[in-house]
mmCIF file of the N, C-alpha and C atoms, coordinates in Angstrom:
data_MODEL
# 
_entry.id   MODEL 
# 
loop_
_atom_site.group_PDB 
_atom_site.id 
_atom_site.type_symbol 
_atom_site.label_atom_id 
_atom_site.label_alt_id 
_atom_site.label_comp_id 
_atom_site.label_asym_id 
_atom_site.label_entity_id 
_atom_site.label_seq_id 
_atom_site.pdbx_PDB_ins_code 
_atom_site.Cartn_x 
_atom_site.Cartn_y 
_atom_site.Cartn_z 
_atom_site.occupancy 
_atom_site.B_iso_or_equiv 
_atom_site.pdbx_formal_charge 
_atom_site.auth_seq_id 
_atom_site.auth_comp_id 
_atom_site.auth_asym_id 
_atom_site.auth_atom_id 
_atom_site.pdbx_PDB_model_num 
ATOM 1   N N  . UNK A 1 1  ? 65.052 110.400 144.731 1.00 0.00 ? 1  UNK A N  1 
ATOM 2   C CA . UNK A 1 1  ? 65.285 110.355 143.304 1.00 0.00 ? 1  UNK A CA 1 
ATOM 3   C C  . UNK A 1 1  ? 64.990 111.723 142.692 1.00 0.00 ? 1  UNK A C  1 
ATOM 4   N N  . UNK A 1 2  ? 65.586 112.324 142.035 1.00 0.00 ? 2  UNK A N  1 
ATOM 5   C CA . UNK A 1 2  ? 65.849 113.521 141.450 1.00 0.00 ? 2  UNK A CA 1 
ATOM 6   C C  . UNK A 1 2  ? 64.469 113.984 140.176 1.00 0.00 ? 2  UNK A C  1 
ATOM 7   N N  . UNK A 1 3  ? 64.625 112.460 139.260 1.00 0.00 ? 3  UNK A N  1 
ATOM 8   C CA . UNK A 1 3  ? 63.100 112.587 138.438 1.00 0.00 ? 3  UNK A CA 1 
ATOM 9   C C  . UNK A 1 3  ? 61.905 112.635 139.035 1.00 0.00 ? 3  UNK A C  1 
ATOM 10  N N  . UNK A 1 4  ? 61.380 113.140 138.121 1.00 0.00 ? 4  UNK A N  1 
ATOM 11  C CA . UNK A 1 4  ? 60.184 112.981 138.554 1.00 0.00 ? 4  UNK A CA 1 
ATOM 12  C C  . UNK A 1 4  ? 58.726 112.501 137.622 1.00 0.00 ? 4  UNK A C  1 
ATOM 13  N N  . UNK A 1 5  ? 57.976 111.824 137.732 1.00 0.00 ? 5  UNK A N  1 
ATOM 14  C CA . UNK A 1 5  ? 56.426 111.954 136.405 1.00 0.00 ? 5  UNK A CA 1 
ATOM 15  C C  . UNK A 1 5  ? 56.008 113.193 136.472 1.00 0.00 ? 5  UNK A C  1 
ATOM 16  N N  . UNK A 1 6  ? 55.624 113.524 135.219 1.00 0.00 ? 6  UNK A N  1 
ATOM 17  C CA . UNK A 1 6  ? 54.987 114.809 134.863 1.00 0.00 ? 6  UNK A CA 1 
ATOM 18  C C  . UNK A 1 6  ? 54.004 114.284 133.277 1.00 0.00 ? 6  UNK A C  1 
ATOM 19  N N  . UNK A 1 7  ? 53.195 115.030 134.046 1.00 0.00 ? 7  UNK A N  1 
ATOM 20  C CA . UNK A 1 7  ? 51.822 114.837 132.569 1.00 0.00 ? 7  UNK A CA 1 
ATOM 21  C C  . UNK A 1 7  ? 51.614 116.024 131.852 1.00 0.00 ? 7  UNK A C  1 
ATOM 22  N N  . UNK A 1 8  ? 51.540 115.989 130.545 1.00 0.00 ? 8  UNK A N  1 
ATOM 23  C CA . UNK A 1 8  ? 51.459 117.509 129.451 1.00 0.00 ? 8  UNK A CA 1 
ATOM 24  C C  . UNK A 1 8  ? 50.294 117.348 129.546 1.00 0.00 ? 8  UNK A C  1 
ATOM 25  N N  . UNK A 1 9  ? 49.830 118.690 129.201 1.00 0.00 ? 9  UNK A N  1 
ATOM 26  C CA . UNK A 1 9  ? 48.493 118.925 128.936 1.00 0.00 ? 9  UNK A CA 1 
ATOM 27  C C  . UNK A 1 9  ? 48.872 119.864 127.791 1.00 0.00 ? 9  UNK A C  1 
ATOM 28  N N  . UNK A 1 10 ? 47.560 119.869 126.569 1.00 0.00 ? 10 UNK A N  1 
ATOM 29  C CA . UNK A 1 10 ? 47.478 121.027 125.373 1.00 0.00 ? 10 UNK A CA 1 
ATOM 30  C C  . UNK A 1 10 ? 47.225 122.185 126.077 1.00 0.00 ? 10 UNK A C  1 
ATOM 31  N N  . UNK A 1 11 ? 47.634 122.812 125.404 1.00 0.00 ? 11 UNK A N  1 
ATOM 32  C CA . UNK A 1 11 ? 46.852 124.258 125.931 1.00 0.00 ? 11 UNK A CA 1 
ATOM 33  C C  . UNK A 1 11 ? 45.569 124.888 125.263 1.00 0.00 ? 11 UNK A C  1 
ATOM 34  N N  . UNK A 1 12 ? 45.418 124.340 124.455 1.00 0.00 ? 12 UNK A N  1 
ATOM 35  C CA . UNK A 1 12 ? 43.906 124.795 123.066 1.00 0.00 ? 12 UNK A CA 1 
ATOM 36  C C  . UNK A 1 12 ? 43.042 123.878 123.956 1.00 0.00 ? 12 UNK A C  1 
ATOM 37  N N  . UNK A 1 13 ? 42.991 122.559 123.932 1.00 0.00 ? 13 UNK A N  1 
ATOM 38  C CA . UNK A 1 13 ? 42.021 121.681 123.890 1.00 0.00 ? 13 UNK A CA 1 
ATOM 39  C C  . UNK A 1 13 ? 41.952 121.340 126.008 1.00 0.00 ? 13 UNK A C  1 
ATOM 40  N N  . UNK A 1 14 ? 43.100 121.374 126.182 1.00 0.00 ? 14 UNK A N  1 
ATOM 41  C CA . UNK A 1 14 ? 43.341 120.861 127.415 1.00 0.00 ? 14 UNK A CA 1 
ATOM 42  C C  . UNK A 1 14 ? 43.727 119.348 127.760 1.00 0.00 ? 14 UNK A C  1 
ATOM 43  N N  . UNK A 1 15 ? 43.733 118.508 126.789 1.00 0.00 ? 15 UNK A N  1 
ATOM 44  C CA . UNK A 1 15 ? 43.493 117.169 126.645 1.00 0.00 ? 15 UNK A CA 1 
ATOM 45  C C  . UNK A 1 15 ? 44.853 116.868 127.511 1.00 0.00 ? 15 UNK A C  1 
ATOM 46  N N  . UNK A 1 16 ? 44.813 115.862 127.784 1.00 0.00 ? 16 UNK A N  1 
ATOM 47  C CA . UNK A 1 16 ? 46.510 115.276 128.712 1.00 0.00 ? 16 UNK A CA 1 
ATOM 48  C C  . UNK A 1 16 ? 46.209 114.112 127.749 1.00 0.00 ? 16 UNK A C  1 
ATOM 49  N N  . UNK A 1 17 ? 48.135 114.229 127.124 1.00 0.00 ? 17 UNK A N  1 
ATOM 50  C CA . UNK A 1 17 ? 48.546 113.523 126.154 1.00 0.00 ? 17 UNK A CA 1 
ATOM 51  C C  . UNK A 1 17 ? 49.760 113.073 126.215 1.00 0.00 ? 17 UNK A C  1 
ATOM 52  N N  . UNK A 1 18 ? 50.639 113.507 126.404 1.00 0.00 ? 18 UNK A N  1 
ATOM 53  C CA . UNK A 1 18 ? 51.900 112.981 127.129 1.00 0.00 ? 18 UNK A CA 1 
ATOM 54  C C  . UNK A 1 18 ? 52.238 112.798 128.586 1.00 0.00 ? 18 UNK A C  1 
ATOM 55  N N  . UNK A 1 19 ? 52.791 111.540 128.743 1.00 0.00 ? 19 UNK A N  1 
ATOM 56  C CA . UNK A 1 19 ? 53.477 111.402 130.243 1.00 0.00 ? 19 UNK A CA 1 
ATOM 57  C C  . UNK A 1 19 ? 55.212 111.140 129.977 1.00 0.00 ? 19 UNK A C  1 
ATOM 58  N N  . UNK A 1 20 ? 56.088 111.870 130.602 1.00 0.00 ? 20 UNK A N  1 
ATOM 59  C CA . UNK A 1 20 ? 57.350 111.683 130.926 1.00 0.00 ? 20 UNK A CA 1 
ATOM 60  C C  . UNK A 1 20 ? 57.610 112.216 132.080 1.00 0.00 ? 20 UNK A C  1 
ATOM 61  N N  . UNK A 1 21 ? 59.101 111.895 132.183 1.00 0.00 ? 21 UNK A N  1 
ATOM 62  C CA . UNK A 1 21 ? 60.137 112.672 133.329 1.00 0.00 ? 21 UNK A CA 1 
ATOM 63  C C  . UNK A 1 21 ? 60.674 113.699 133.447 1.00 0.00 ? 21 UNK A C  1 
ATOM 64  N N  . UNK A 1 22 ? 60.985 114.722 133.716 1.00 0.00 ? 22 UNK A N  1 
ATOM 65  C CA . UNK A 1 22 ? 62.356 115.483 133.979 1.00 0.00 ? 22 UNK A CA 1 
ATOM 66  C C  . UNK A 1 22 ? 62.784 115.398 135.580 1.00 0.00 ? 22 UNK A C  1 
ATOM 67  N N  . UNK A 1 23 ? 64.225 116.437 135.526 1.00 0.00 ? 23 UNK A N  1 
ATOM 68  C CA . UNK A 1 23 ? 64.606 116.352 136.341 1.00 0.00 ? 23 UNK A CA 1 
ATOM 69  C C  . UNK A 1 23 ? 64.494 117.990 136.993 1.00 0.00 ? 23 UNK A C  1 
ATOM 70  N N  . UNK A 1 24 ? 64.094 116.987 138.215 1.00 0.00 ? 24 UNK A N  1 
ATOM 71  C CA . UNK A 1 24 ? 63.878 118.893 138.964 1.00 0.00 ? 24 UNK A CA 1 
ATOM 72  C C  . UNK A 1 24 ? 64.903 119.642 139.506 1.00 0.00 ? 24 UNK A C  1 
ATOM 73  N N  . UNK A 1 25 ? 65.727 118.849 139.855 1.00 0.00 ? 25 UNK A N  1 
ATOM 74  C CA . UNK A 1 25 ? 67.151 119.808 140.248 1.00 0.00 ? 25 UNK A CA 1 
ATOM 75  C C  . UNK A 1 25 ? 67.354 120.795 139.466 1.00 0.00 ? 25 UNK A C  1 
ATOM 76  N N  . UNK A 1 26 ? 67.064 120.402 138.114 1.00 0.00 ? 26 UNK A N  1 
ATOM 77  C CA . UNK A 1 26 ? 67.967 121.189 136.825 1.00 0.00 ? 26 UNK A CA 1 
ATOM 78  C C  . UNK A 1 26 ? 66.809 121.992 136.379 1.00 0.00 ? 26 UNK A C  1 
ATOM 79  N N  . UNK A 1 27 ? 65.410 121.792 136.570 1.00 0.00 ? 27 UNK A N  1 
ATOM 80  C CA . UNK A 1 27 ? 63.916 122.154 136.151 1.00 0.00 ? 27 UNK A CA 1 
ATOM 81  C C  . UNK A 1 27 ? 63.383 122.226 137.315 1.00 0.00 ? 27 UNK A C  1 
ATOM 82  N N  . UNK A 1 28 ? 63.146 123.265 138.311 1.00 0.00 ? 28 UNK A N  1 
ATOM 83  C CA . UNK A 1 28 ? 62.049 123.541 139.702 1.00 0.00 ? 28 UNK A CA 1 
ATOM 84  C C  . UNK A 1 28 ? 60.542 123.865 138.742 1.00 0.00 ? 28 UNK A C  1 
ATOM 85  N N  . UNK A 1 29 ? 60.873 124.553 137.758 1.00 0.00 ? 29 UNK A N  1 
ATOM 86  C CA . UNK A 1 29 ? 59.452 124.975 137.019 1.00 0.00 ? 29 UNK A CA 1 
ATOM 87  C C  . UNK A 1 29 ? 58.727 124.284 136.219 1.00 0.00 ? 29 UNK A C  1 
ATOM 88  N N  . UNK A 1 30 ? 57.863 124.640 135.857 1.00 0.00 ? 30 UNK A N  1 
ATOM 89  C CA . UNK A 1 30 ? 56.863 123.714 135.050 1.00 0.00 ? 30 UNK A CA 1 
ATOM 90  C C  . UNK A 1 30 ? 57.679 123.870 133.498 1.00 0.00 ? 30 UNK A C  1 
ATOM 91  N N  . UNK A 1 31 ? 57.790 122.796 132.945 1.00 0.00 ? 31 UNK A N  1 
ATOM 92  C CA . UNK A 1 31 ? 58.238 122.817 131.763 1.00 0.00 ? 31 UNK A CA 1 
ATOM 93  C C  . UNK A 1 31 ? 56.687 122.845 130.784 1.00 0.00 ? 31 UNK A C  1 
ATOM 94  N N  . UNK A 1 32 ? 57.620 123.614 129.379 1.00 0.00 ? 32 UNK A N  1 
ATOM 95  C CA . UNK A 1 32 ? 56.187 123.879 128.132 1.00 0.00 ? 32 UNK A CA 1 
ATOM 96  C C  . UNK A 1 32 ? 57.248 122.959 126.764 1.00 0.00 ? 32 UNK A C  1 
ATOM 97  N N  . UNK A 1 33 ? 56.695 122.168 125.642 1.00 0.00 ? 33 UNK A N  1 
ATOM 98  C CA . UNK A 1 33 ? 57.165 122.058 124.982 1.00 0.00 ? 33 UNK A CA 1 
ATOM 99  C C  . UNK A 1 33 ? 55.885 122.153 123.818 1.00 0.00 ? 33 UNK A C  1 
ATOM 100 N N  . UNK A 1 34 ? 56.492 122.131 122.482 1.00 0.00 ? 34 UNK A N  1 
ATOM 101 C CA . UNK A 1 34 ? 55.829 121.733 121.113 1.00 0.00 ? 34 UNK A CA 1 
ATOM 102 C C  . UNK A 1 34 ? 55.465 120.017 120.932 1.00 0.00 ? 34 UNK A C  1 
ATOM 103 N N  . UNK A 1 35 ? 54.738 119.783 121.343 1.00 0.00 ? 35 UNK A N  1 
ATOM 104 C CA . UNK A 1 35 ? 54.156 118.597 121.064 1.00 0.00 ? 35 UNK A CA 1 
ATOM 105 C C  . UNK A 1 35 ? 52.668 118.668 120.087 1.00 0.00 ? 35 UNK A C  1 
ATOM 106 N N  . UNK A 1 36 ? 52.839 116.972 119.486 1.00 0.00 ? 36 UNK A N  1 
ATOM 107 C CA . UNK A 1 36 ? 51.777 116.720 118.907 1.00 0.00 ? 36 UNK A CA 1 
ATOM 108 C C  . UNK A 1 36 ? 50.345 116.311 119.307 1.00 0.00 ? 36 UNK A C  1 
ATOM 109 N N  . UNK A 1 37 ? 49.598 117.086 119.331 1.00 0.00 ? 37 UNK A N  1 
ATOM 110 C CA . UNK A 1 37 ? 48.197 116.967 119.791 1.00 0.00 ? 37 UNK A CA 1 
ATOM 111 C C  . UNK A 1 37 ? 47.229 116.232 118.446 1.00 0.00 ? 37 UNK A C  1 
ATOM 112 N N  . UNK A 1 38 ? 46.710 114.849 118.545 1.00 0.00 ? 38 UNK A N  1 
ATOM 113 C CA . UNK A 1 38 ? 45.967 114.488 118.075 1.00 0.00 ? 38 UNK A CA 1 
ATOM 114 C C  . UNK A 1 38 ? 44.467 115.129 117.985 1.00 0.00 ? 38 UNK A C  1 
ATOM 115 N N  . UNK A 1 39 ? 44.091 115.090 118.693 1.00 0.00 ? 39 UNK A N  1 
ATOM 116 C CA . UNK A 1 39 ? 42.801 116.097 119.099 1.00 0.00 ? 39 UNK A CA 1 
ATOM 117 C C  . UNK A 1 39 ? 42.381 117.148 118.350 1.00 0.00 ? 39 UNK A C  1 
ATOM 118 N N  . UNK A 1 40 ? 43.547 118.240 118.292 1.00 0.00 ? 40 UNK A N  1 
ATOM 119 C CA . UNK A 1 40 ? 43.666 119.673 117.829 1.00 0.00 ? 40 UNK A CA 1 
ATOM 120 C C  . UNK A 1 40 ? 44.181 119.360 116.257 1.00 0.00 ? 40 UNK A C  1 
ATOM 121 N N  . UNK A 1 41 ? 45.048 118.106 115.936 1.00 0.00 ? 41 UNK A N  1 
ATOM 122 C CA . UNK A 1 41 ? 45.664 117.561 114.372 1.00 0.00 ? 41 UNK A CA 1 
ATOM 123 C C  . UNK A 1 41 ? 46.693 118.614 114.511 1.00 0.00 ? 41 UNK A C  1 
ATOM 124 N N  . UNK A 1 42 ? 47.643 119.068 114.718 1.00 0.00 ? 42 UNK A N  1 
ATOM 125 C CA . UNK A 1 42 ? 48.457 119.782 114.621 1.00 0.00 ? 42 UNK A CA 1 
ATOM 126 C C  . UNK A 1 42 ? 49.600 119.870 115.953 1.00 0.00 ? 42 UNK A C  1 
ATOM 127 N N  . UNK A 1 43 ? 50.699 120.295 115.515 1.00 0.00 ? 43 UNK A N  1 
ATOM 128 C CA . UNK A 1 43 ? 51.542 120.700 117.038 1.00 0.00 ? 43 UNK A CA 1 
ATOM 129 C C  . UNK A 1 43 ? 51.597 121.846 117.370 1.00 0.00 ? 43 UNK A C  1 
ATOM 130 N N  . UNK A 1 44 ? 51.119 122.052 119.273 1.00 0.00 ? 44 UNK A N  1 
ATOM 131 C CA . UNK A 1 44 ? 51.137 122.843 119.770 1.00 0.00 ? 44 UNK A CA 1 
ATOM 132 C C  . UNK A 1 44 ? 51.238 122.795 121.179 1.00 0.00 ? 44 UNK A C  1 
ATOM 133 N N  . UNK A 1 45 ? 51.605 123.960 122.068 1.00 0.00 ? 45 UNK A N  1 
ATOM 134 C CA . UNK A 1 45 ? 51.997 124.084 123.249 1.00 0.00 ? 45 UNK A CA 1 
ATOM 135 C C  . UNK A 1 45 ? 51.756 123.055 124.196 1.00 0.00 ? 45 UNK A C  1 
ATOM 136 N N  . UNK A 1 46 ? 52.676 122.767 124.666 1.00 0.00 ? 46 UNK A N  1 
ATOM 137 C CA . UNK A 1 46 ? 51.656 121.199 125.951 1.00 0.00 ? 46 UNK A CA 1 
ATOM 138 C C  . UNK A 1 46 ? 53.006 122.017 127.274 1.00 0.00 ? 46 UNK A C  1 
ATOM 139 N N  . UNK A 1 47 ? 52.088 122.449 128.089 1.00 0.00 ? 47 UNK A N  1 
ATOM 140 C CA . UNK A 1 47 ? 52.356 122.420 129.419 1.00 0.00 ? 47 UNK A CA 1 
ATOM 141 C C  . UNK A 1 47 ? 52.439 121.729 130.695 1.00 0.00 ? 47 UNK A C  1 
ATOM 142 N N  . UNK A 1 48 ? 53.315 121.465 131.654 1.00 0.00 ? 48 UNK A N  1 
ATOM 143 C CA . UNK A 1 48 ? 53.320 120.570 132.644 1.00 0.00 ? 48 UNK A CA 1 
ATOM 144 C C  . UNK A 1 48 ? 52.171 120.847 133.735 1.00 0.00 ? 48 UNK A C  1 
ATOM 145 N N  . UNK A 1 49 ? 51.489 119.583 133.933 1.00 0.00 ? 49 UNK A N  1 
ATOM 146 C CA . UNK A 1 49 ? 50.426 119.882 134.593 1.00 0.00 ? 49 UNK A CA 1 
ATOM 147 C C  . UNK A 1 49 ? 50.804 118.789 136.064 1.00 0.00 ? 49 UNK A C  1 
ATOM 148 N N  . UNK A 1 50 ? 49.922 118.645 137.424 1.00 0.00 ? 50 UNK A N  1 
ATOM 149 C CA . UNK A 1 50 ? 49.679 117.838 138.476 1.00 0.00 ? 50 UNK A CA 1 
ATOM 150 C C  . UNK A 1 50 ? 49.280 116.438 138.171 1.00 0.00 ? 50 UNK A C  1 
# 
């Protein structure tokens, strides 16, 4: 199967806050998006973590 789970982590706080998929065929790298961090109250960087 091509997807895969992947967990965000903040980058300020470190907290893991989101879980989704991508696809790695199209993504080998760690994906970064703007997400909402409760923690920090604001949106900011969440990186793909293990």
């Amino acid at each position: 199967m091509a997807r895969d789970k992947v967990i965000l982590e903040c980058t300020d706080c470190k907290e893991r806050n989101y879980f989704t998929t991508k696809n790695r065929r199209k993504h080998p790298q760690r994906v970064e998006w703007k997400k909402y961090c409760p923690r920090c109250n604001g949106h900011k960087l969440h990186k793909e973590t293990k």
